[in-house]
C-alpha positions in Angstrom: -16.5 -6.4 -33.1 -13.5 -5.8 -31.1 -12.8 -2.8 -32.9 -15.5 -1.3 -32.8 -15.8 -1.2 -29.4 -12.1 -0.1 -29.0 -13.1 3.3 -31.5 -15.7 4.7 -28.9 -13.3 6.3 -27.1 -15.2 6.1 -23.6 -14.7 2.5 -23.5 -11.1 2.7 -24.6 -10.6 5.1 -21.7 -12.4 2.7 -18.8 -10.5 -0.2 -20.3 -7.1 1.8 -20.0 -8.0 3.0 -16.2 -8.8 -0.9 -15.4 -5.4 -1.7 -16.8 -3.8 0.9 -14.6 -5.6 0.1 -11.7 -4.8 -4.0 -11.9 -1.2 -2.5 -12.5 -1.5 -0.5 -9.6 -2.6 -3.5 -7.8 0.3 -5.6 -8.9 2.7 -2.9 -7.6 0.6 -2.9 -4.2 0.8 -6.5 -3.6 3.5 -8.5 -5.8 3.7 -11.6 -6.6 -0.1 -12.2 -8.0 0.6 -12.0 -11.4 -2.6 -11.8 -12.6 -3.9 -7.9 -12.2 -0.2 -7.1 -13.5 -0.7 -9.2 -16.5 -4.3 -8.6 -17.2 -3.7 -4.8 -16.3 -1.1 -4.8 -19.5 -3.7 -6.1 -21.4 -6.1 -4.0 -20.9 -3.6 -1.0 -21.1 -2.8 -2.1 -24.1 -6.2 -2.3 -25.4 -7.5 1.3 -24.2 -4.5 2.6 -25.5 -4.8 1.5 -29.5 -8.0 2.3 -29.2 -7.2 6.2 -28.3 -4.7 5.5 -30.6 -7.2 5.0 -33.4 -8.8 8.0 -32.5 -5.5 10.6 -32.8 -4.6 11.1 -29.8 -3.0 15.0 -29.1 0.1 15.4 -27.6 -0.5 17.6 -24.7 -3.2 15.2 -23.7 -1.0 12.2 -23.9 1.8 15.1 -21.6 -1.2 14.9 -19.1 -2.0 11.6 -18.5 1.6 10.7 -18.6 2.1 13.4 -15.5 -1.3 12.0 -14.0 0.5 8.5 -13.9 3.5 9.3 -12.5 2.3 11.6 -9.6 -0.5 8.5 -9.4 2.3 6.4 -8.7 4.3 8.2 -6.5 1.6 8.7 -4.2 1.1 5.0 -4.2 4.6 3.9 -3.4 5.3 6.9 -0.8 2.1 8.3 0.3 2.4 12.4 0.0 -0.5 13.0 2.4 -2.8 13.2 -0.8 -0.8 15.9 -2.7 0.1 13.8 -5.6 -3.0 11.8 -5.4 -5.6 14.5 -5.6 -3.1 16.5 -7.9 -2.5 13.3 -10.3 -6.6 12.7 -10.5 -7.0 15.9 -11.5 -4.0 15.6 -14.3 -6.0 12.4 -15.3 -9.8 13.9 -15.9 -8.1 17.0 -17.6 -5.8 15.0 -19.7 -8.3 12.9 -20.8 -11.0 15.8 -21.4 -8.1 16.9 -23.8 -6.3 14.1 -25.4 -8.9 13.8 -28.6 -10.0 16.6 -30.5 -12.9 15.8 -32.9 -16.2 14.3 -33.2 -15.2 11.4 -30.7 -13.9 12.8 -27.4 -14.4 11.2 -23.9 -16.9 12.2 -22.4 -16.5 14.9 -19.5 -19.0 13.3 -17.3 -16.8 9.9 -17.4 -13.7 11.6 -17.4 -14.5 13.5 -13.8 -16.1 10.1 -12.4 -13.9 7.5 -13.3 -10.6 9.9 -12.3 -12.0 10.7 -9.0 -12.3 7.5 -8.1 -9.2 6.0 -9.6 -7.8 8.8 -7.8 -9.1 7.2 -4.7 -8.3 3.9 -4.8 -4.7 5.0 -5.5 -4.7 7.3 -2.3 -6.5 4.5 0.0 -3.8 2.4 -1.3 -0.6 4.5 -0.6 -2.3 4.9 2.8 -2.7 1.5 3.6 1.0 0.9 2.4 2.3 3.8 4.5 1.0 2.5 7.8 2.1 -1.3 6.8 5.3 0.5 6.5 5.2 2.0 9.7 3.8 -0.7 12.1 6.6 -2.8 13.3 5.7 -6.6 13.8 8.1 -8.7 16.0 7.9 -11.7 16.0 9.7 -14.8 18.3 11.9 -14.0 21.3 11.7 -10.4 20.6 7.9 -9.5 20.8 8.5 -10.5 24.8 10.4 -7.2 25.5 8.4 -4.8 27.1 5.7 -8.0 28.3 5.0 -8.6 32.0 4.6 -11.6 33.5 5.1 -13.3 37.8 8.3 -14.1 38.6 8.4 -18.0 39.6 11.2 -18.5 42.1 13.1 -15.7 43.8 15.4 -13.6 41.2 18.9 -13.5 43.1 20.1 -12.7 40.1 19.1 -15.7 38.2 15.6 -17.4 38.2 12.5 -18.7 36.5 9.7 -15.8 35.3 6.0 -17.1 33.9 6.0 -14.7 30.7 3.5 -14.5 27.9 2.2 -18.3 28.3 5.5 -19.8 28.8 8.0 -20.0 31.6 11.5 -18.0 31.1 15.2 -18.4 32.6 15.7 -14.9 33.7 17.9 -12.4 35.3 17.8 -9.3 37.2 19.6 -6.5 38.3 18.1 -6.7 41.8 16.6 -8.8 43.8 13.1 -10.0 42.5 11.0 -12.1 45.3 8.7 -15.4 43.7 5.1 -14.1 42.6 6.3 -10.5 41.6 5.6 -8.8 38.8 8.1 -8.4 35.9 8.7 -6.5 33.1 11.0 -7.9 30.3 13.7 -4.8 29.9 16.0 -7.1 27.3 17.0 -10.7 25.5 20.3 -11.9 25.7 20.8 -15.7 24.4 17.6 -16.7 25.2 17.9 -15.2 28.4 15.7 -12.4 29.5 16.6 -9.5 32.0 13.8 -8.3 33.8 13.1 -5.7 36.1 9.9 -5.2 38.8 7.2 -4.1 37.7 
């Protein structure tokens, strides 16, 4: 029954673009495991049954390319170039890759590229601007904060920053209930400056 349902070569091709797409997830977020190892499966599935069918070469040269643009757009985020160029790679290579009686069907091929082709953009976007936005965290997220200074700053005093009070210095003097901006860290120290 299995077989038989791998020879249509429509549902060899979804189950091969679920694979890649639970691979793509894996890549995306590592560590879960299982899309990665159920993607392989289902690769692996798709693939002998297009196998079955005779796949030709130029096809197979196709989806290859598809893949690889696919994947650099997911890992470096090209501004869509190699995501719109790979999805259209994937629906022609897979309009192509069987010659006979049993060929994917257009229809499926356009529809099921597209939006693979999407998910793999939205992706490499969301990994791009994970890339981009810094996080700090601790001692460091205070720089640039503001808080009321606490006692007089002459250089050395006590600033109310951020819900928590601060040993701090200053360049100048700072007079109790001023505002402060934190300008640095230095061994748990900050150095602020008036606000």
């Amino acid at each position: 029954m299995l077989s038989a349902a791998l020879s249509d070569p429509n549902i060899a091709f979804v189950l091969l673009i679920l694979g890649a797409l639970g691979v793509y997830w894996e890549m995306h977020a590592p560590g879960m495991v299982v899309p990665g190892v159920l993607g392989l499966l289902l690769i692996l599935a798709g693939a002998y049954g297009l196998y079955e069918d005779s796949p030709t070469w130029y096809g197979m040269l196709l989806l290859i390319s598809a893949a690889l643009l696919l994947t650099i757009e997911l890992k470096y985020y090209t501004h869509m170039i190699s995501g719109l160029a790979g999805a259209a790679l994937l629906a022609f290579g897979s309009i192509l890759l069987l010659q006979g009686p049993q060929r994917v069907s257009p229809v499926l091929a356009v529809a099921v590229s597209a939006a693979f082709g999407t998910i793999v953009i939205f992706l490499g976007f969301l990994g791009m601007r994970a890339r981009k936005t810094r996080h700090l965290t601790g001692v460091e997220a205070l720089i640039g904060e503001t808080g009321v200074s606490r006692t007089p700053l002459d250089p050395e005093g006590t600033v109310f920053v951020n819900g928590a009070y601060w040993q701090a210095r200053s360049n100048h003097v700072i007079q109790a209930g001023q505002q402060v901006r934190v300008e640095r860290i230095d061994k748990m120290t900050i150095w602020v400056t008036e606000a």
